[in-house]
C-alpha positions as CSV (number, residue, x, y, z in Angstrom):
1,X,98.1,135.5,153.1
2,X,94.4,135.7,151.7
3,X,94.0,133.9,148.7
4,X,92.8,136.4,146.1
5,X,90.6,134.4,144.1
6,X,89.1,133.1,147.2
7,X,88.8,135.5,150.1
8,X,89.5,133.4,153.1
9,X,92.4,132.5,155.5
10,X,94.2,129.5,154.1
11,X,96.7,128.8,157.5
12,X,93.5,128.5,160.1
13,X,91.8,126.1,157.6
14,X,94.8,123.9,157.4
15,X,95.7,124.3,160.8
16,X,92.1,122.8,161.8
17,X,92.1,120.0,159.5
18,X,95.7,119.0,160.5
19,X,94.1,118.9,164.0
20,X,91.1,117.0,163.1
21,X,92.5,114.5,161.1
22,X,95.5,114.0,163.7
23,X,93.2,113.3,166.7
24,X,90.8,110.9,164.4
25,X,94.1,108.6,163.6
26,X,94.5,108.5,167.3
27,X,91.1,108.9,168.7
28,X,88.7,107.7,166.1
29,X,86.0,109.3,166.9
30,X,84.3,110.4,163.9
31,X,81.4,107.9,163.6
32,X,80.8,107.8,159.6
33,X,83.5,106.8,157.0
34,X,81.0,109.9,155.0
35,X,82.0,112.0,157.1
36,X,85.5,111.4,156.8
37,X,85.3,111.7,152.9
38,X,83.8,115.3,153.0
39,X,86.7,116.4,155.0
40,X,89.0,114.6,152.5
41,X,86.8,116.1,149.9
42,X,87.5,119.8,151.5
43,X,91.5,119.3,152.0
44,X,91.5,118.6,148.2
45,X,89.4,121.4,147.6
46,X,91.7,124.1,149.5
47,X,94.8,122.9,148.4
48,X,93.5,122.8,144.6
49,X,92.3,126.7,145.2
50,X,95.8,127.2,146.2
51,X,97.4,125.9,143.1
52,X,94.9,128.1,141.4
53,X,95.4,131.2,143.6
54,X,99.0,130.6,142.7
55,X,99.2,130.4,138.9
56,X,96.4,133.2,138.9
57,X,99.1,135.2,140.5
58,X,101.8,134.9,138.8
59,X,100.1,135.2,135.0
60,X,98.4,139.0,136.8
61,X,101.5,139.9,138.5
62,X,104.7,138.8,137.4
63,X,105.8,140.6,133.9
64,X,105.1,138.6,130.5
65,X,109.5,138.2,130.0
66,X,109.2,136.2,133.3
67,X,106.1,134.2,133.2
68,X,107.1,131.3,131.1
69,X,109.9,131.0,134.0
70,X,107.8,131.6,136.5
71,X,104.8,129.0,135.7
72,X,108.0,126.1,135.1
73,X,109.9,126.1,138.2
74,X,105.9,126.6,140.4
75,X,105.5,123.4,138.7
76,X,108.8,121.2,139.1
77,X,108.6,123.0,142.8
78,X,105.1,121.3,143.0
79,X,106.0,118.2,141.8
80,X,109.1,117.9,144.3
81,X,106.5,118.3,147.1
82,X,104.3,116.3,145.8
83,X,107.0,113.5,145.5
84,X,108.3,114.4,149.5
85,X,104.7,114.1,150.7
86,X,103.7,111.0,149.2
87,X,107.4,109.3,150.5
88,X,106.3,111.0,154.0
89,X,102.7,109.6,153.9
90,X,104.5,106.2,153.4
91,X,106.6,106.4,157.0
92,X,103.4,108.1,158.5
93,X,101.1,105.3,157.3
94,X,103.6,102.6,158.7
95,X,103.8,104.4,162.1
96,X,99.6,104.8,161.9
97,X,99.7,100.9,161.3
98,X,101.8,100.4,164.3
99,X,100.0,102.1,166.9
100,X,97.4,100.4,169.2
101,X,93.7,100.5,168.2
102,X,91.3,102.5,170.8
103,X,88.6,100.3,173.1
């Protein structure tokens, strides 16, 4: 899907930061904690112009008798995935803790 406020695949980004921050847990080798902050800075910044992409949608293309709906259960479904991810990032932080440092 291309984000229409946007213009740009959303998938491929994702896909490369999942890769990039996957092999830095295991490989560390990005050599400034900087570094590692603007690619924190850029995940926040795609998933935020998803969340806008998606409530610009629905208040341009879903009709007025189903918008109120519409913008309610976006948000309880956000917040349920908000509330899965952060008890995920929990395990996955314990398992990150657990594995070996690199020499």
């Amino acid at each position: 899907m291309i984000l229409n406020c946007i213009g740009f695949q959303k998938k491929t980004h994702d896909g490369i930061n999942v890769i990039i921050f996957t092999t830095e847990v295991l490989y560390y080798y990005i050599p400034n904690y900087y570094i590692v902050v603007a690619l924190v800075l850029w995940e926040g910044l795609l998933g935020g112009s998803s969340y806008v992409n998606t409530f610009y949608r629905i208040s341009t293309e879903v009709p007025e008798e189903e918008k109120q709906f519409s913008m309610a259960i976006t948000s309880f479904g956000d917040s349920i995935g908000i509330l899965l991810a952060g008890l995920f990032a929990i395990m996955a932080h314990n398992k990150i803790c657990d594995l070996p440092m690199p020499t």
